[in-house]
C-alpha positions in Angstrom: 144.8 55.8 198.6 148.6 56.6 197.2 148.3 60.0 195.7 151.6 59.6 194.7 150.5 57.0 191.8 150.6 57.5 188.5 146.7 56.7 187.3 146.1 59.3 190.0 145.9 62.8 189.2 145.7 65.8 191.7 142.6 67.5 191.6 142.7 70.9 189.4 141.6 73.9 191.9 138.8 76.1 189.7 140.6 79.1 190.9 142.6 80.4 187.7 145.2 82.5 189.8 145.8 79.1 191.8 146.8 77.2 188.8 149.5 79.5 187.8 151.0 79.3 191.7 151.1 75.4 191.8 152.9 76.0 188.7 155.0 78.5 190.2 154.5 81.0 187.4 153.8 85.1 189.5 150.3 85.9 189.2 148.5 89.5 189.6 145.8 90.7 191.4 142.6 91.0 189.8 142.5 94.2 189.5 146.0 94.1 187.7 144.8 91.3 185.7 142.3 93.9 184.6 145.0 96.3 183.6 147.2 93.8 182.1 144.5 92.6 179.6 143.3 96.1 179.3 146.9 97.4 177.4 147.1 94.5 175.3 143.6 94.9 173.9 145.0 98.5 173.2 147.9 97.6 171.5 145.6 95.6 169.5 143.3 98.0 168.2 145.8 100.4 167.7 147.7 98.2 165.2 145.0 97.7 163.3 143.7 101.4 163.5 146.9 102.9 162.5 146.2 101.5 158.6 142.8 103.2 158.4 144.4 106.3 159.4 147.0 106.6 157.3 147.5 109.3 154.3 145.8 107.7 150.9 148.7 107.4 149.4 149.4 105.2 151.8 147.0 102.8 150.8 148.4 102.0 147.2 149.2 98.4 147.9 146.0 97.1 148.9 143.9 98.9 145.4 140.8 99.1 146.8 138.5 101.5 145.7 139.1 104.6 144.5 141.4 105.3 147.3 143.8 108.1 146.9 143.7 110.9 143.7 143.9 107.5 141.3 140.8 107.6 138.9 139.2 104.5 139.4 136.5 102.9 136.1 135.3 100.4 135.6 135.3 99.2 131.7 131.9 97.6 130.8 131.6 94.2 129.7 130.9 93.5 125.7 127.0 92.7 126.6 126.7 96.6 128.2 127.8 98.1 125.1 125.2 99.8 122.6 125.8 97.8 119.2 128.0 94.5 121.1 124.5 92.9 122.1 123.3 90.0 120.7 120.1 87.5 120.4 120.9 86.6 124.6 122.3 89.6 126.2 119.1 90.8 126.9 119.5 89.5 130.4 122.5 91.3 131.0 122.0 94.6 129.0 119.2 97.4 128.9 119.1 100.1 126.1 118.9 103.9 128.2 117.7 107.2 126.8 121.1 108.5 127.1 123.0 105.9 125.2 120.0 106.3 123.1 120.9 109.8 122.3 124.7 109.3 121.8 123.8 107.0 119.4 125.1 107.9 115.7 122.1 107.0 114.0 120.3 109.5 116.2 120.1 113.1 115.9 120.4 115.6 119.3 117.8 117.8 117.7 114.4 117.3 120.0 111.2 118.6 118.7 108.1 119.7 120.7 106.6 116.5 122.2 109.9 115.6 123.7 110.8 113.2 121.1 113.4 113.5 118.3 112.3 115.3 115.2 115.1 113.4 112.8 117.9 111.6 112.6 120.0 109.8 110.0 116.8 107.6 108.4 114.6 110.5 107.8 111.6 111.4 110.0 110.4 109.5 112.8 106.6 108.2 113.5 104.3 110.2 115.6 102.6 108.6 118.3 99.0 106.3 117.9 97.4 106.3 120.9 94.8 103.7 121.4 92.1 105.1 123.6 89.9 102.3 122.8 88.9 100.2 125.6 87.4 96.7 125.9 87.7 94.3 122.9 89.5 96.4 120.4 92.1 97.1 122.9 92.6 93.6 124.5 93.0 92.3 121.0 95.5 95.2 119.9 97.4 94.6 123.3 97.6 90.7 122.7 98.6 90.4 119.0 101.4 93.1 119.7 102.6 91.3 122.5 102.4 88.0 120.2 104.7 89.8 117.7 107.3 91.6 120.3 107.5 87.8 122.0 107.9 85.7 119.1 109.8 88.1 117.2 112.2 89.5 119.6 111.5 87.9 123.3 116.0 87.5 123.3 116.8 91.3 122.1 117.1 94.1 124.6 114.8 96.3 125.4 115.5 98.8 122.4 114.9 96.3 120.0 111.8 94.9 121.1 110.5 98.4 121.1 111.3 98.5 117.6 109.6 95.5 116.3 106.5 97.4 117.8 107.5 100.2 116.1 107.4 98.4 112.8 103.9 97.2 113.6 102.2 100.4 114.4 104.0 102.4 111.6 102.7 99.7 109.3 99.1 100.2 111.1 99.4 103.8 109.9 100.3 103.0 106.5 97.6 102.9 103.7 99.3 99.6 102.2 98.6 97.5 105.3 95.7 96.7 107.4 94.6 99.5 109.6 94.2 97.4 112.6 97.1 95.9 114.9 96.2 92.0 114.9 95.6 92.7 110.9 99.1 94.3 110.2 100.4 91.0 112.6 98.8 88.1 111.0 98.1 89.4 107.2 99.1 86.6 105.0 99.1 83.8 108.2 96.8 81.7 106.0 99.4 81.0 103.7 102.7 78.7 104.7 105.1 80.8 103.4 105.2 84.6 102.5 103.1 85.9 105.7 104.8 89.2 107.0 105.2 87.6 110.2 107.4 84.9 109.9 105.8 82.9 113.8 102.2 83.3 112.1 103.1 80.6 109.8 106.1 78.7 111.1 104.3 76.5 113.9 106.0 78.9 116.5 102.3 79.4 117.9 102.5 75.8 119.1 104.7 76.6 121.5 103.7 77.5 124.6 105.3 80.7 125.8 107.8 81.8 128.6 105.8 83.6 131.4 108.5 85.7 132.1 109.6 86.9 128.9 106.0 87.1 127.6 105.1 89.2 130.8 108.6 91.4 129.7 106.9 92.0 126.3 103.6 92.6 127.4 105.4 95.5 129.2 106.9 96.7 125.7 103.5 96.3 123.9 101.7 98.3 126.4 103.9 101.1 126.3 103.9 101.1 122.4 99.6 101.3 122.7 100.4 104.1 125.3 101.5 106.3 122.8 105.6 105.2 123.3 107.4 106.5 119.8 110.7 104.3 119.7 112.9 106.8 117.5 115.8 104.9 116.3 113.9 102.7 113.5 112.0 106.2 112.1 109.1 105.1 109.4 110.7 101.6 109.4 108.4 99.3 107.8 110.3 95.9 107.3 112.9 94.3 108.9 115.1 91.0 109.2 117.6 89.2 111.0 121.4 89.4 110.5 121.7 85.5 109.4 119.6 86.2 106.4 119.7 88.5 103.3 116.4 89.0 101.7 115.9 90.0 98.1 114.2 93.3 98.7 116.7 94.6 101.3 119.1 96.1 98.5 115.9 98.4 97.0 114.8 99.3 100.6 116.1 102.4 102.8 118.5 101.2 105.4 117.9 102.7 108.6 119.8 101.2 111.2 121.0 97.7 112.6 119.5 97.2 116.8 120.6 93.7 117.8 119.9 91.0 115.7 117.9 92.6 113.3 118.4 95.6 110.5 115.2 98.2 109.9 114.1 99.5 106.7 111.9 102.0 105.0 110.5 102.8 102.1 112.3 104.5 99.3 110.4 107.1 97.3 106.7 108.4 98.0 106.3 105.1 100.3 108.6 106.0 102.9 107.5 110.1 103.0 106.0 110.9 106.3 103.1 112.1 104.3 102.0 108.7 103.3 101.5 107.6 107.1 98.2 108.5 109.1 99.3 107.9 112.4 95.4 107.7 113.7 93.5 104.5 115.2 89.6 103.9 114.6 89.6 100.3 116.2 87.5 97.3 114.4 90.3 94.7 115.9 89.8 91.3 114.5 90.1 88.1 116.1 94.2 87.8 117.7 94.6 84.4 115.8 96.4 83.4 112.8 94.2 82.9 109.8 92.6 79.7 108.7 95.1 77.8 106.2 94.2 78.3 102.8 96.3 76.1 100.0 94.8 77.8 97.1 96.4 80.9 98.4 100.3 79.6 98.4 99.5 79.0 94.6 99.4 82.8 94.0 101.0 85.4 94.1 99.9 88.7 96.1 101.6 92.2 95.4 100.4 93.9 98.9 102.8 90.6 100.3 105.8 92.2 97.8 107.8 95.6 99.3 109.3 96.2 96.5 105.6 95.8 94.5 103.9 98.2 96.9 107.1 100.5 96.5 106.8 100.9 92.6 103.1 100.7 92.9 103.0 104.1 95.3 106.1 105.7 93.2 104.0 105.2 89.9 100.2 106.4 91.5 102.2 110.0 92.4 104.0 110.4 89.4 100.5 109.7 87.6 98.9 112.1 89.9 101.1 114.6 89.2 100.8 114.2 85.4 97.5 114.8 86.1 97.4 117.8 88.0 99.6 119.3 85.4 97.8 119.0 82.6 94.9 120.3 84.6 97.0 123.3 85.1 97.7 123.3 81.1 94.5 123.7 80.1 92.8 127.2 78.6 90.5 128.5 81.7 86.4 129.0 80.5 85.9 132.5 79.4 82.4 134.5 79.6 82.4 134.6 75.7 82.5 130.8 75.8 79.2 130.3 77.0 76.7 128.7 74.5 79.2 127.7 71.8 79.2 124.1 71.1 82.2 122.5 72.7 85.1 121.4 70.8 84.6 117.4 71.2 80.6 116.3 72.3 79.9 113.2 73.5 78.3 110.7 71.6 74.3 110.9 70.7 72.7 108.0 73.6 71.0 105.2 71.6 67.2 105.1 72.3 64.2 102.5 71.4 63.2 102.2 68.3 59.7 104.1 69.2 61.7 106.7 70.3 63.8 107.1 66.9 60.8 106.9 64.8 59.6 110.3 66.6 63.0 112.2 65.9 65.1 110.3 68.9 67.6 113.0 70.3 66.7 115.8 68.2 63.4 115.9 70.5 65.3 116.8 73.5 67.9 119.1 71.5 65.5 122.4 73.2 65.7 124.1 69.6 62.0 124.7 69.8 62.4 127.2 72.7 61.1 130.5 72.8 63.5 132.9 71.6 65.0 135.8 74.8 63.2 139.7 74.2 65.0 140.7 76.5 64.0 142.0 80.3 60.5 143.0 80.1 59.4 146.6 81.8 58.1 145.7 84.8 61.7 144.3 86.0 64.1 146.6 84.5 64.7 148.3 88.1 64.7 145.1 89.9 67.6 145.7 92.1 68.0 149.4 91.7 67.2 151.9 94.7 63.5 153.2 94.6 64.9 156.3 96.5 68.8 156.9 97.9 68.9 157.2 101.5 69.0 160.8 102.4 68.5 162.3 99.3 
């Protein structure tokens, strides 16, 4: 066999050293190899150790960090801003105490139970906590949840604690129902004008999300807790920014928490006075009212804010007229006894037996025996038989 020929190749010893001698390229030892690769690995790792050690203001080029005495911040996007959310941003932003507190519709002053005592839209609502368990509480839990979800299931978390907040302050309100799934579905059996716009809407037909219905759940059951969201105060009413109801110019503005503005009560209805904040149960059944025609045909004042809001301005000033001429009027004196007073009331009509025989003049007492005074025997009543020591 010609080794010489071209299709044949000389066989490649496995020795690596050997290679570079039929090439004719010096070799080293092993142990030189070993030395060789050794000081280039070192240069290796000191080129790329020499950055890291550098001064920090060596490291301006590369901006990473806060390297150096720069102050590195990072400016937050529109969605992490208090007041730049909208109906969405819920994913991306969550309301905090703190931003809660720098807020300029909320006082710094604190009062005893840890929550602020005021703030720009009057006083706040105390706490209602429902100790309740079983039915009562189930319901409560479910209809509030029902009105967080469908009211505000795309609003951070502030503003779903809100809507609650509307519910329970209208709980403890003598105007409204004194029951949570009451206050939620009052005026569902008509197909406009309930309070609640999803009781009437067909928005019940829908089946909810899991996840955002778990997420108000979480809101409701905090609110039931005895959770006081501060920023909506006595807020009883509310509504979205794309509309403009006609009540909202005769209502106290409170403040505007994502896509919906808060309002109170002007006048004697919005007082803090006017609110029991206390819970006796008697839940009724969480569903919407039966539909009842005959009731979009009329017209019901407890349904009108602005009715209920004259209505509780006019009882107090009434009251008060009342009390005062109360306080007018001449006091009884002891000389006053027995003289006829100065208007009597009408004689009572009787049977016509009865009149034949005298009618009231019989029961006039003018036939009475006359007073001779105190007779002897109890002239000392009361009087000491003897003084002590005497």
């Amino acid at each position: 066999m010609n080794q010489a020929h071209p299709l044949f190749f000389e066989p490649k010893p496995r020795d690596f050293a050997a290679r570079f001698r039929r090439r004719g390229v010096p070799t080293l030892g092993l142990r030189g190899r070993r030395k060789h690769w050794g000081r280039r690995a070192l240069v290796l790792l000191a080129a790329v150790a020499v950055p890291a050690l550098a001064a920090p203001t060596d490291w301006h080029p590369f901006d990473i960090g806060n390297a150096g005495s720069r102050d590195f911040a990072m400016e937050p996007m529109p969605f992490e801003r208090s007041g730049d959310s909208f109906p969405g941003s819920a994913f991306y932003y969550i309301a905090t105490a703190k931003d809660l507190a720098a807020s300029p519709d909320v006082a710094a002053s604190e009062g005893l139970d840890g929550a602020l005592a005021d703030f720009r839209g009057g006083p706040i609502a105390r706490a209602i906590r429902f100790d309740l368990s079983g039915v009562d509480r189930s319901r409560a839990l479910d209809c509030l949840t029902a009105a967080v979800y469908y009211e505000a299931a795309s609003e951070p978390d502030q503003g779903q604690r809100a809507v609650a907040q509307v519910v329970l302050n209208r709980v403890a309100h003598p105007a409204y129902p004194n029951t949570v799934c009451g206050v939620v579905y009052q005026g569902s059996e008509r197909s406009t004008a309930c309070q609640f716009s999803f009781t009437c809407d067909g928005a019940l037909g829908r089946r909810p999300n899991p996840f955002f219905w778990e997420r108000a759940r979480r809101v409701a059951a905090g609110a039931l807790a005895g959770f006081v969201e501060p920023s909506v105060g006595l807020a009883t009413h509310y509504h979205t920014i794309q509309i403009h109801p006609y009540w909202a110019p005769s209502l106290n503005f409170i403040t505007t928490i994502g896509a919906h503005r808060f309002y109170s009560f002007r006048g004697k209805g919005g007082q803090a006075a006017t609110f029991r904040f206390a819970y006796a149960g008697g839940e009724p059944m969480a569903a919407p009212h039966a539909r009842n025609p005959a009731a979009d045909k009329t017209t019901d004042p407890v349904l009108d804010p602005l009715a209920l809001q004259k209505s509780y301005d006019a009882g107090f000033q009434s009251a008060a007229q009342g009390a005062g001429a109360a306080q007018a009027a001449p006091l009884a004196q002891p000389g006053d006894v027995g003289k006829a007073p100065a208007r009597q009331a009408p004689a009572p009509r009787y049977a016509p037996e009865i009149e034949q025989r005298g009618g009231d003049r019989q029961y006039s007492g003018d036939k009475l025996p006359g007073s001779q005074g105190v007779k002897p025997e109890f002239e000392n009543s009361g009087k000491w038989i003897g003084r002590p020591g005497g």
